[in-house]
N, C-alpha and C positions, 0 to 999 in steps of 0.2 A: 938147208937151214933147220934149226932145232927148233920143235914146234917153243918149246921155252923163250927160244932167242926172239922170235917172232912176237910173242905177244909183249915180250919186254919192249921190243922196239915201237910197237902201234902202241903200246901205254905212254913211251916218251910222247911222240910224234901227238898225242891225245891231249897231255899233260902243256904240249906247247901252244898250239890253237885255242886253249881254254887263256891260260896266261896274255896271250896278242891279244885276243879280244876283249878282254874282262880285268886288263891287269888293273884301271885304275878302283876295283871295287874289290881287291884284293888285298886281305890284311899285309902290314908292309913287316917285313922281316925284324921282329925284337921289339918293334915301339908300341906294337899291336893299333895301329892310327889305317882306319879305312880312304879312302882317298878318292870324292865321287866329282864326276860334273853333273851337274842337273838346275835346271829352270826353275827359281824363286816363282813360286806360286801365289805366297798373300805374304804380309808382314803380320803377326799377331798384337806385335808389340814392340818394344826395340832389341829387343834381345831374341825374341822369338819367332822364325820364321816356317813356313810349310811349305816343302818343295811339288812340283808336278805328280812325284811319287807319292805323295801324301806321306810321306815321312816328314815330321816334327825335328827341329833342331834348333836348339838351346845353344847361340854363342855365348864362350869360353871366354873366363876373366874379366866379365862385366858384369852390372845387375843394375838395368836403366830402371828409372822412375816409373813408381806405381800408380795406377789411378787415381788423380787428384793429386800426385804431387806434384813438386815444381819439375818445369822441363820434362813431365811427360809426354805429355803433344809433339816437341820436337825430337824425341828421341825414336820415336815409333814413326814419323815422317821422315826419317833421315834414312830408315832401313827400308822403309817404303819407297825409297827410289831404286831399289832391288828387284824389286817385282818386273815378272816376264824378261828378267833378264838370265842370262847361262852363267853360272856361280861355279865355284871350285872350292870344294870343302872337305878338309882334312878332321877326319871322326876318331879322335881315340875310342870311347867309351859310350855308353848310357847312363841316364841319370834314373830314380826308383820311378819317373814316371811314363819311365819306358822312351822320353825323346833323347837321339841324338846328342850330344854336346861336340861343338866342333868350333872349325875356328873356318870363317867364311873368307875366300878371296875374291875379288872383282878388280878387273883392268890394272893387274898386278899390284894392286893392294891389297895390303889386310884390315877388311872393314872392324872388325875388333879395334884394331889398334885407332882406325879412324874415327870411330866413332867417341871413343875416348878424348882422342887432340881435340875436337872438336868441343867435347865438353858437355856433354848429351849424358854421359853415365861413370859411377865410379870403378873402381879396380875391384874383382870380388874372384878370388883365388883360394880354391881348398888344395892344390897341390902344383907346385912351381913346374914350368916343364921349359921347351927353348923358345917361345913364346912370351915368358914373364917377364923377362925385364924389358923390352921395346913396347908391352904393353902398362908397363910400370911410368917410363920414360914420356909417353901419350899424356895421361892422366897429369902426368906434374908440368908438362907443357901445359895444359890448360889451367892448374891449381897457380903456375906464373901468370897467366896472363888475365885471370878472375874471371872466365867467361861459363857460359853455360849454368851447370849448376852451381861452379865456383862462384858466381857472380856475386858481391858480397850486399847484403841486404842494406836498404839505409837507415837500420837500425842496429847495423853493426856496431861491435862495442858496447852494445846496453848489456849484454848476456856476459858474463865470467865464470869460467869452473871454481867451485870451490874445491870438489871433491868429487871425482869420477872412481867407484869403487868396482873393478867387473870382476873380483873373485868372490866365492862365496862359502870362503872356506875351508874349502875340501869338500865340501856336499855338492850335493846337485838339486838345484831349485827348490833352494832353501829362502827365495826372496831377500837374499842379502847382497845382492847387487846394488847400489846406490846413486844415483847423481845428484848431488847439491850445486845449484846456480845462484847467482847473484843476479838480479837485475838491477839495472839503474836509472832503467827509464820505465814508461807507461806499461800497461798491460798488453802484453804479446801475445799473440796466437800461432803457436807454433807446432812444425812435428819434429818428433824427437824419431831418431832411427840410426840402427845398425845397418853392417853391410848386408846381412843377409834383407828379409823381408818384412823386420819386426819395426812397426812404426806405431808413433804414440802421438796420436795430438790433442795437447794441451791447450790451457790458457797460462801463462807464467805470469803473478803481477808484481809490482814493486817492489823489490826485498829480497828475501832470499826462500827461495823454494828448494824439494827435497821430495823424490821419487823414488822409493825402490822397484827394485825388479827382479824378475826370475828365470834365469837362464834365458836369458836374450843376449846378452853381451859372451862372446866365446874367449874361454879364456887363454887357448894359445895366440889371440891374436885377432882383433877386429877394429873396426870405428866407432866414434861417435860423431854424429853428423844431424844439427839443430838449423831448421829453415821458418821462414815465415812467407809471406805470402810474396815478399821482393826478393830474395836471395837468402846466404849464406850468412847466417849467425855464428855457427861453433863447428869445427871439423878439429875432432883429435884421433889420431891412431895410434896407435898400441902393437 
């Protein structure tokens, strides 16, 4: 045998025990998506968990409730029944704060999608993948059945858009973003929020109020989403 042939062959043979052992932590051919199992360590929040590894991972296509909002309690409790349990998570990418972004399975579900039907958190998508629409699908199961955070406030109806303006232009945070409400009933205490993380809370009272804003609202495409301390006032999407 030629010493060449030899080392060619012990590089396969090398190349294969690396692959048996380690295939699921191996990038997967074209979708560039890591593919790990590992034991949920704590829950941060509803969207955020820390594996045994101490690796951080940010599930994909949601963006549950912040501190003090509505339904954040139950959103962080839902993904808390993950803890010390063996997960399966499929990683495309990193996000700038270096966690993970993946989409978490348990007992052959997708807790993404579940935590959605449930009504815990909204859809929050920067780029479509084979995942979007069955987590698209979750979300309007719950927006039909008004639960979670759909749940509609009983002061629904006081609140009307007059005018929801989220271009600015052509500039970039020029403060010409605008929303003009109507109210029809008493003085409201409410937060005003985008899908991403930008939340405003107000007092609205009687009449008609008017808020600009500055590069909060995205203009290829976001929400407007108005709560008070019982539910759901205003959801538009764009």
């Amino acid at each position: 045998m030629k010493r060449s042939d030899f080392w060619l062959i012990l590089l396969f043979l090398v190349s294969g025990l690396i692959y048996y052992f380690y295939a699921d932590d191996l990038t997967t051919t074209g979708n560039s998506i890591r593919t790990i199992n590992a034991v949920v360590e704590r829950a941060i929040d509803g969207d955020t968990i820390v594996l045994d590894t101490q690796e951080k991972v940010r599930l994909l296509g949601i963006n549950t409730p912040e501190k003090g909002e509505f339904y954040k309690d139950e959103s962080t409790n839902f993904i808390k029944k993950l803890e010390n349990k063996t997960v399966k998570i499929e990683i495309p990418s990193k996000d700038k704060y270096g966690r993970s972004l993946g989409y978490v399975f348990y007992n052959g579900k997708l807790i993404n999608e579940e935590i959605l039907r449930n009504g815990f958190t909204s859809l929050f998508v920067y780029d479509e993948d084979k995942h979007t629409k069955r987590l698209a699908k979750a979300e309007q199961e719950a927006r039909d059945s008004n639960i979670g955070i759909w749940q509609k406030s009983t002061n629904f109806g006081c609140l009307s858009i007059v005018e929801f303006k989220y271009l600015e232009d052509g500039q970039r945070c020029t403060n010409k973003e605008r929303i003009i409400l109507e109210n029809s009933c008493g003085t409201l205490n409410v937060s005003i929020k985008d899908d991403a993380t930008h939340i405003d809370h107000v007092l609205i009272k009687k009449g008609t109020f008017t808020k600009n804003y500055s590069c909060v609202f995205n203009d290829a495409g976001d929400s407007l989403y108005i709560w008070d301390n019982s539910g759901l006032l205003i959801f538009e999407r764009y």
